[in-house]
C-alpha positions in Angstrom: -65.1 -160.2 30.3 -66.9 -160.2 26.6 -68.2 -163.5 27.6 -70.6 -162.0 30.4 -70.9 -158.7 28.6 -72.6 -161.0 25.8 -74.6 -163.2 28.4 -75.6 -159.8 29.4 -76.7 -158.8 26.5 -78.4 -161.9 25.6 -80.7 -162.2 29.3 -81.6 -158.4 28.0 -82.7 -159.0 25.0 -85.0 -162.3 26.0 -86.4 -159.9 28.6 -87.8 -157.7 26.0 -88.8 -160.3 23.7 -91.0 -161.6 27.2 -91.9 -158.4 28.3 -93.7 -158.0 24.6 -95.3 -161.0 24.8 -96.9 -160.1 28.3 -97.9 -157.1 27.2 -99.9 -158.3 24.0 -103.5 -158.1 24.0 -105.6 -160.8 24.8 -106.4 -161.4 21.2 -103.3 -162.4 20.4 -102.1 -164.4 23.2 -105.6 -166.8 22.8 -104.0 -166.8 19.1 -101.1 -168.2 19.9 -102.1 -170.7 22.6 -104.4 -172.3 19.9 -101.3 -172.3 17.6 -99.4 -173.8 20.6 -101.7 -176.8 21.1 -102.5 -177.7 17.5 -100.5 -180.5 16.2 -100.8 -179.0 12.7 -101.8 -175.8 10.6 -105.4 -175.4 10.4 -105.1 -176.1 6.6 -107.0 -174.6 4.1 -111.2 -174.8 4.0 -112.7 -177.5 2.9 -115.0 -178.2 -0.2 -118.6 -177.2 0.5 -119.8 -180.1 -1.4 -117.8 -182.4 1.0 -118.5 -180.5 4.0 -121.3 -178.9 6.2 -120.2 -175.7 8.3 -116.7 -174.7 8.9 -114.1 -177.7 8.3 -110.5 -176.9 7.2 -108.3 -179.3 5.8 -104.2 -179.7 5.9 -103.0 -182.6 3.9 -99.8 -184.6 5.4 -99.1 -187.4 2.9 -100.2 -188.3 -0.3 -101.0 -191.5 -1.8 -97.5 -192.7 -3.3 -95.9 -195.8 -4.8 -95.3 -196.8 -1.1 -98.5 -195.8 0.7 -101.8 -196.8 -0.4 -103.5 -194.3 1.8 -103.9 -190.9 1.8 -103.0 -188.7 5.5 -104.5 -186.0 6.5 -105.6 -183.5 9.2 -109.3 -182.1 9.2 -110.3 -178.9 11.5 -114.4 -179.0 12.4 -115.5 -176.1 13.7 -118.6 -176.3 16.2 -121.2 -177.8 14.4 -119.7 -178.4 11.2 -119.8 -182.3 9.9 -118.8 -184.5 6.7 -121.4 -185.6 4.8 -122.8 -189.3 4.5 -119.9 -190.8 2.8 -118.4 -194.5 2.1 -114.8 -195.4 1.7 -114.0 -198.5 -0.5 -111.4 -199.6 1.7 -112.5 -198.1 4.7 -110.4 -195.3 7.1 -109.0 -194.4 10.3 -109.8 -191.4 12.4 -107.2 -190.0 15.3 -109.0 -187.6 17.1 -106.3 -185.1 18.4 -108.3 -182.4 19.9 -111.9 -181.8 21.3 -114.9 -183.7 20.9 -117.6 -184.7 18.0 -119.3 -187.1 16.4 -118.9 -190.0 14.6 -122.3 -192.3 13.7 -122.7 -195.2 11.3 -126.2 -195.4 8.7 -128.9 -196.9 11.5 -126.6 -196.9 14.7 -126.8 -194.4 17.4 -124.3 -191.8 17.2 -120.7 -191.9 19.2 -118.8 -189.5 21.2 -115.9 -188.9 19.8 -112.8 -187.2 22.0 -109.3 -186.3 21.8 -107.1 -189.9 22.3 -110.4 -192.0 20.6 -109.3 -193.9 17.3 -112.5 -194.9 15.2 -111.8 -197.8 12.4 -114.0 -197.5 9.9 -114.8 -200.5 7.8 -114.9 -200.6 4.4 -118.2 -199.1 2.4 -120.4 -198.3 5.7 -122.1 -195.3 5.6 -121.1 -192.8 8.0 -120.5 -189.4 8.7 -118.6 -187.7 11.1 -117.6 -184.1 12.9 -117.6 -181.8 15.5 -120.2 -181.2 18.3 -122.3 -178.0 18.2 -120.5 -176.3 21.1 -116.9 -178.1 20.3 -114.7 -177.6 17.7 -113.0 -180.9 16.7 -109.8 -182.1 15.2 -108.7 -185.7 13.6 -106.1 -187.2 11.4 -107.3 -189.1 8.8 -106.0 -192.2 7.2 -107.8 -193.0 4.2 -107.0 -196.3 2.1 -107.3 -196.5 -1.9 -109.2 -199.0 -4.0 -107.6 -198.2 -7.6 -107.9 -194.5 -7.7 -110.8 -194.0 -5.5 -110.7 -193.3 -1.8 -114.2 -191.7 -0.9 -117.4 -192.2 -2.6 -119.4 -188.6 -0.9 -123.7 -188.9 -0.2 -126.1 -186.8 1.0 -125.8 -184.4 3.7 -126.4 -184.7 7.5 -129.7 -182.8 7.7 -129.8 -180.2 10.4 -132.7 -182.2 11.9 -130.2 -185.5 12.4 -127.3 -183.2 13.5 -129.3 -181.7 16.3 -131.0 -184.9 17.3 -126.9 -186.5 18.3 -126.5 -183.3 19.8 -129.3 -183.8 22.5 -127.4 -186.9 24.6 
């Protein structure tokens, strides 16, 4: 008899707990769907001198003794973007949600979409982010040479940002 008096008790309580979340305001049930469908955290924001717009960064793995890369996931708001940049020993991108932009120093631009892995070779130019009306997230693998990993350029001017934003 305890046994269903605590099953009881139990389908009662989860009823509240759903009930509550029914009853939320809209704010915070689009809150937690983004949580929901985000792989990771949304990290913390990333350097402006690195960065144009709104980009957040969450670091998964560090270079170690064992891994000569560094792992990590970067949030793009709409319209923000990386700067031009190289990487010695080039990188891998994993886009994991929405779509953006990744374009190489005198190539058209790409569409980039959630699924898409872009290998970038080492030292070309490039920059990448998210589209002005998508918000865009990746994974980033990014090898070591020595100690370096990135060597950071010149911004994407808003003029070049809105031209790859016209296909």
């Amino acid at each position: 008899m305890n046994y269903i008096k605590n099953i009881i008790r139990s389908i009662t309580g989860l009823s509240i707990i759903f009930a509550s979340y029914s009853c939320s305001d809209q704010k915070n049930q689009n809150i937690m769907t983004t949580q929901e469908t985000s792989i990771f955290p949304k990290g913390n924001a990333a350097p402006k001198d690195w960065f144009t717009g709104e980009a957040f960064i969450h670091p998964l793995l560090a270079k170690d003794k064992n891994n000569d890369f560094a792992l990590g996931s970067v949030t793009f708001e709409p319209g923000a973007r990386t700067l031009w940049h190289t990487h010695p020993k080039g990188q891998v991108l994993i886009v994991t949600e929405g779509k953006g932009w990744y374009q190489e120093k005198g190539k058209p631009a790409q569409l980039i979409k959630k699924g898409d892995v872009i290998n970038i070779p080492e030292n070309v130019e490039h920059w990448h982010g998210a589209s002005a009306n998508t918000k865009m997230i990746h994974i980033a693998v990014t090898n070591y040479q020595g100690e370096e990993n990135v060597t950071w350029l010149k911004p994407v001017t808003d003029a070049e940002y809105q031209e790859v934003n016209k296909k």
